[in-house]
Rosetta silent file (secondary structure, phi, psi, omega in degrees, C-alpha in Angstrom):
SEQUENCE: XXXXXXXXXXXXXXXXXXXXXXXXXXXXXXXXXXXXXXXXX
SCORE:     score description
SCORE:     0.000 S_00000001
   1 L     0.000  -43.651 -175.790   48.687  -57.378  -23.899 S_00000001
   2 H   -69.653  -22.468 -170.198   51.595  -55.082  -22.793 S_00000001
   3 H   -51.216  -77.484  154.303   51.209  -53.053  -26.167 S_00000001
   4 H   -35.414  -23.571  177.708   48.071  -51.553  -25.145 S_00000001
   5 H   -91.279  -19.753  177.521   48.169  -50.519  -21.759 S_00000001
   6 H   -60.239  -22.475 -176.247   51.264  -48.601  -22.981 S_00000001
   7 H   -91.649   -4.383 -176.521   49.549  -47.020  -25.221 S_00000001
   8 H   -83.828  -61.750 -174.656   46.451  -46.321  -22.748 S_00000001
   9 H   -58.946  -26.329  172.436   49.291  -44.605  -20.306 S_00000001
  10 H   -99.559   14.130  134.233   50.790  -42.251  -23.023 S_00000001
  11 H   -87.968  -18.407  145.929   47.529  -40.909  -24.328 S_00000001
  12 H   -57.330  -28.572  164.001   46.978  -40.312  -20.550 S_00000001
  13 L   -85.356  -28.638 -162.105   49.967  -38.560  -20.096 S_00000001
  14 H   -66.373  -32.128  175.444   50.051  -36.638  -23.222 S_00000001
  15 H   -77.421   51.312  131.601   46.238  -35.021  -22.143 S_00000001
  16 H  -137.453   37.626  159.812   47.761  -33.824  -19.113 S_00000001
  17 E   -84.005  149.757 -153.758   50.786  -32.401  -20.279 S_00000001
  18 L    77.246  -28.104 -171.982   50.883  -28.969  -19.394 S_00000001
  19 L   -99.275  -55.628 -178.203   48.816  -29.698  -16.558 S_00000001
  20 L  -107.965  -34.314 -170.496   50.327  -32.937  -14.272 S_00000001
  21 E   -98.328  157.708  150.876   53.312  -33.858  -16.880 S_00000001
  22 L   -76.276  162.137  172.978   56.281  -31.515  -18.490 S_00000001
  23 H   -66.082  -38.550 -156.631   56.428  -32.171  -22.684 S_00000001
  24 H   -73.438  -54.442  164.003   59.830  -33.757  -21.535 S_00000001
  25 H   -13.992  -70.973 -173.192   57.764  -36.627  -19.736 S_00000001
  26 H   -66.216  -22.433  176.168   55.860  -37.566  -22.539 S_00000001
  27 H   -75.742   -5.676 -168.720   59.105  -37.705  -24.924 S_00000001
  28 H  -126.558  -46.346  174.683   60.632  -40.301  -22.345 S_00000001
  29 H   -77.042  -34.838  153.386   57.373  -42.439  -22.364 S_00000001
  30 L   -42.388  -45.693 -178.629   57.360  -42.446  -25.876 S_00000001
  31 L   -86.163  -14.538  176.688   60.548  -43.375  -26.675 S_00000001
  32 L   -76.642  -71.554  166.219   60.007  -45.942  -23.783 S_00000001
  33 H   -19.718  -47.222 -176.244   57.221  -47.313  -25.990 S_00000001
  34 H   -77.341  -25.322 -170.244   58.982  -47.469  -29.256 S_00000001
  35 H   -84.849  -76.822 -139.996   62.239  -49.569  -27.498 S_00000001
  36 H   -55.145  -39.530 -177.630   59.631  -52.060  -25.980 S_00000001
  37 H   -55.106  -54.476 -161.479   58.090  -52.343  -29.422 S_00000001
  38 H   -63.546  -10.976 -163.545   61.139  -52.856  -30.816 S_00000001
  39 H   -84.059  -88.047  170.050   62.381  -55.338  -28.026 S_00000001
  40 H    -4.501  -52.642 -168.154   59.032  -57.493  -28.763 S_00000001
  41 L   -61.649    0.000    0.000   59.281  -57.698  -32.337 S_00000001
């Protein structure tokens, strides 16, 4: 369940990068994303 909305919010930030987010933003939710994965598994 948690997998997905993470993955809903970082294709939501990455189309507004340039616009609402910095590039740096999306590199920090990513990388958020990948430790939760790995924390799950």
């Amino acid at each position: 369940m948690l997998i997905p909305i993470f993955k809903d919010h970082n294709n939501k930030i990455k189309e507004l990068v340039g616009k609402e987010y910095a590039s740096r933003t999306l590199e920090l939710c990513t990388t958020s994303f990948k430790h939760t994965v790995e924390f799950l598994e």
